[in-house]
N, C-alpha and C positions, 0 to 999 in steps of 0.2 A: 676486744682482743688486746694482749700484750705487745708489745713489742712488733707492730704490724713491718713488713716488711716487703719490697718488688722482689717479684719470683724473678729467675733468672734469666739476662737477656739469649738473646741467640746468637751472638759474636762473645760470649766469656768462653771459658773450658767449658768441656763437656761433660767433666766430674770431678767431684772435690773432694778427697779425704777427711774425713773430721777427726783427728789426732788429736786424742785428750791426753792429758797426761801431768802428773803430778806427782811427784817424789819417786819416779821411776828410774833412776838412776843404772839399776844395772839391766834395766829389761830394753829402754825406749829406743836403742842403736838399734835392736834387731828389730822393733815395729820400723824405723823410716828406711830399716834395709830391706823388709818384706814389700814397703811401699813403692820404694824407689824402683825395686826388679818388676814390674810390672810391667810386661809388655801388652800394649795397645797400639789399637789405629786410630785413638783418640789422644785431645790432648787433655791433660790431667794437673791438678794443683794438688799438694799436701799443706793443709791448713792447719797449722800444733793450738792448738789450747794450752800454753805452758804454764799452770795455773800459781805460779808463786813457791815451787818446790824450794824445803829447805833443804835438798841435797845437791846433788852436782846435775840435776837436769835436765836445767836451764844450757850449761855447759856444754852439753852434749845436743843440744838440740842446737844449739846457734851454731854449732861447727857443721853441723850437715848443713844451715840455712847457708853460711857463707858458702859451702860448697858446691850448693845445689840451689842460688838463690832465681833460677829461670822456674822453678818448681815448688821450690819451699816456702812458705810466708808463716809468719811466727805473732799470733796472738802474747804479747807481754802482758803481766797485771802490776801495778805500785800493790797490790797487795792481794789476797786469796778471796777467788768469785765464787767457789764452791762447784761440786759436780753438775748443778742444775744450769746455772747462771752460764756454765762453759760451755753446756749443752748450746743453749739457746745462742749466747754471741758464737759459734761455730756455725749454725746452720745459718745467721744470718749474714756472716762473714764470704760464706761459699757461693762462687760462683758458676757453679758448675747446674745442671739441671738433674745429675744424679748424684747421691752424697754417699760416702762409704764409711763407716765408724769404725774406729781403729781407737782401741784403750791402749796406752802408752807402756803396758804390761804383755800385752797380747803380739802375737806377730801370723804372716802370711805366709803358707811356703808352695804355693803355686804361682810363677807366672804369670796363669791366665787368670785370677782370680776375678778381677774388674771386667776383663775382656767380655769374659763367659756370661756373667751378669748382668750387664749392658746388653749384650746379646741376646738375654731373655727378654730383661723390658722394654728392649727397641719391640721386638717382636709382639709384646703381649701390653700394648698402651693403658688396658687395662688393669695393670698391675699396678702396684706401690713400692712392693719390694721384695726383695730375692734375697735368701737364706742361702747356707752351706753349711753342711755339717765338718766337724772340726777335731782334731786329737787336741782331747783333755792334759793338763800334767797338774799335779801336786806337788808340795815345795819336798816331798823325801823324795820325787823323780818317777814316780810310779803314772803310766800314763794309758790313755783309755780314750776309746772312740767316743765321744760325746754326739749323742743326736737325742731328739725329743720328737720325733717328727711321728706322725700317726698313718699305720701300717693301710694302705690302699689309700690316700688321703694325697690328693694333687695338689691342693687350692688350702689356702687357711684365712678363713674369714675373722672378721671383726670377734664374731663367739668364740672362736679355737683363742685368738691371742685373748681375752680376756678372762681363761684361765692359765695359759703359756704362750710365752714366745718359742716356737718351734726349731730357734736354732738360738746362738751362742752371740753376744751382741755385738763384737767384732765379727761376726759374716754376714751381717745383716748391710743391704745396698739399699738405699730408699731412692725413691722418685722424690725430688721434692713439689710436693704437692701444699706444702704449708703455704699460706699468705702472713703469716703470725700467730701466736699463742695464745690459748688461753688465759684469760687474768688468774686461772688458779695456778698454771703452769710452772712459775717463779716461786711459788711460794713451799713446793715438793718438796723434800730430801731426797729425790733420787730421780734419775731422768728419761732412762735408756727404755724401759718397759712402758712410759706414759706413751713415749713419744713413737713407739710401734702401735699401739692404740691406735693414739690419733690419724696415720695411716692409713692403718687397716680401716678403718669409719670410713675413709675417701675411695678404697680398693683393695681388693687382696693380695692374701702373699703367697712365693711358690718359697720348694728347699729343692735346692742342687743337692742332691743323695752322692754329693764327692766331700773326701776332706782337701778343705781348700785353704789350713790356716790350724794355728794353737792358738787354746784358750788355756793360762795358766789359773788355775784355781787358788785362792786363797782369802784370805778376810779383807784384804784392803779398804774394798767398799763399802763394807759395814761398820771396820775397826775406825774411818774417816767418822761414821757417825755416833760412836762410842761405845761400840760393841768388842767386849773383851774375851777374846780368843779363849784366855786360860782360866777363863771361869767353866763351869757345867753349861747354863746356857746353850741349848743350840742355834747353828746360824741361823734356822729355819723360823726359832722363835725368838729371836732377836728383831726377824724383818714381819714376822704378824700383825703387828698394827700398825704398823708403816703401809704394808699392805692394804691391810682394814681401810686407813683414812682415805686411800687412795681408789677404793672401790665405792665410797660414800659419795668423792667426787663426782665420779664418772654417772653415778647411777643419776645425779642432778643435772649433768651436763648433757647425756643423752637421754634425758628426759623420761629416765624409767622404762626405755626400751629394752634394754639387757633386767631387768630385776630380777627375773627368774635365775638367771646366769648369778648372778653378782649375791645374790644370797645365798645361793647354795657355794659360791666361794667362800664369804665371808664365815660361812658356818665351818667350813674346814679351817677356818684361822681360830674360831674360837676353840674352849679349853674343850671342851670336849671332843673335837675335831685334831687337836693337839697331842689327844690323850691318845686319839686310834691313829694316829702317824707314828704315835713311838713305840704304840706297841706292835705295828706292822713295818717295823724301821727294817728289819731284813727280812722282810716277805714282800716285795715293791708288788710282787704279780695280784696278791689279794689286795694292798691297798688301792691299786688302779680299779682291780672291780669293782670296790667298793664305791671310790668315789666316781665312777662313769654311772653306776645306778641312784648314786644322788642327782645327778645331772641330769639324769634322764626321770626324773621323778622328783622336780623340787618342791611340789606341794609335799610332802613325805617327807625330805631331806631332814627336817628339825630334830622330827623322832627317830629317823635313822644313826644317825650321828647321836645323838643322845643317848640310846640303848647304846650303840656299839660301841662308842666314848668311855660308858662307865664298864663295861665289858670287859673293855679292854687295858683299861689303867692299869689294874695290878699287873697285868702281862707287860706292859709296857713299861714299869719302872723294872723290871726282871732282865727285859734286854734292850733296854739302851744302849747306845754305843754312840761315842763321840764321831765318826764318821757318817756321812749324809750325802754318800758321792750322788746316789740315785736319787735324790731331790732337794737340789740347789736352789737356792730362793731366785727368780727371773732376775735379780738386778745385779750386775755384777762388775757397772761402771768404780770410777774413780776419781 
């Protein structure tokens, strides 16, 4: 294990914000105001990861810490740890026994956000983490109920996250159930989807069917790893092999228990699985059938994808469209 670290005692808080944030400058007031409103009958820390922003970030984060320093504590860096590394020295930083991820971009507009959530995993010890579904917004202001969550579907095991995270990664509350990280853990470009995994492996998750919280959509977290907005490019295929690597992991770390799972992902990353996403880019309802009948038949999957892949290319370079609101790549830190 990386980074092994003591779970939480029973005299720290009872929950810790994990507030990442980096070059957030006009967004991160309204995350430590969404945080700050938070009524509970617990007590509660906000933990910033202030990862070395060259804008005014830092500025604005140290003004709530002076003000709010009974609550606030402020991870500084002499220089930039990167999304992963913020990940980990945050979860090892918190004292709290449940942790709540907040991206320095994102903000809360319930209240009872924490309450309600705590509420559940006091309730259900068997759980790991509690979702909430969230309104979307786009940098032209256009905005939209975001949920992923699967229609009659209570519970979301280890199999559902390891083709989606069921909710939006600022609504996401974890139990902390880690003792440390994997040795492959640090070594990622991206953090927020492994670390639902890893979780989910220990216990499942529920979704609060409320909007409890905004998620604002845009490149940040890909554009951090060099993905350029004003190219053709889509974001979807900018994060496929990011994806890929990340699914080669897992299949070694849980010992090829998911393979059936993890191939019939990774086939949807390749080109032919590429080709039947664009050309079903505004038909979402047929490319869900499609890919639930790969799922459900992954000895099949190769030749399904294959035929339907080259099927579908020509149609797919016909309607392309630079928008992908209906399938955003899971990672969406910063």
């Amino acid at each position: 294990m990386n980074g092994a670290f003591r779970p939480p005692s029973a005299e720290s808080v009872t929950l810790s914000v994990m507030l990442k944030t980096r070059n957030h400058e006009r967004f991160v007031a309204d995350a430590l105001e969404g945080a700050l409103a938070q009524q509970t009958t617990f007590p509660f820390e906000i933990v910033v990861g202030e990862d070395d922003s060259s804008d005014g970030t830092a500025a604005v984060v140290d003004a709530y810490a002076r003000r709010r320093p009974d609550v606030i504590r402020v991870l500084h860096r002499p220089g930039r740890v990167g999304m992963v590394r913020n990940t980990m020295d945050l979860y090892v930083a918190s004292r709290g026994r449940y942790l709540a991820w907040l991206d320095g971009d994102d903000y809360w507009t319930s209240p009872d956000k924490l309450q309600k959530q705590v509420r559940v995993l006091d309730a259900h010890p068997e759980l790991t983490m509690c979702f909430h579904e969230a309104e979307a917004v786009d940098r032209s202001g256009r905005r939209w109920i975001w949920s992923s969550t699967l229609p009659r579907r209570d519970r979301y095991t280890i199999e559902d996250l390891l083709v989606m995270p069921p909710g939006v990664t600022s609504s996401c509350l974890y139990r902390k159930v880690l003792t440390g990280f994997p040795d492959w853990f640090s070594g990622l470009s991206f953090s927020d989807w492994p670390l639902q995994i890893l979780h989910a492996a220990v216990g499942p998750a529920v979704v609060l069917r409320e909007v409890l919280g905004v998620y604002r959509v845009h490149h940040a977290g890909a554009a951090s790893l060099g993905f350029d907005p004003n190219r053709p490019t889509l974001e979807a295929e900018f994060w496929a092999p990011h994806h890929a690597a990340l699914y080669e992991i897992l299949r070694r770390h849980f010992d090829h228990r998911y393979d059936a799972i993890i191939d019939a992902e990774v086939l949807r990353l390749h080109r032919d699985g590429a080709s039947l996403r664009r050309a079903t880019e505004r038909m979402p309802a047929l490319r869900r059938f499609v890919w639930r009948a790969v799922r459900r038949q992954p000895r099949a999957a190769a030749w399904m994808v294959a035929i339907a892949g080259r099927l579908a290319d020509p149609l797919g370079r016909r309607v392309a469209s630079p928008s992908r609101r209906d399938e955003q790549p899971p990672s969406e830190e910063t």
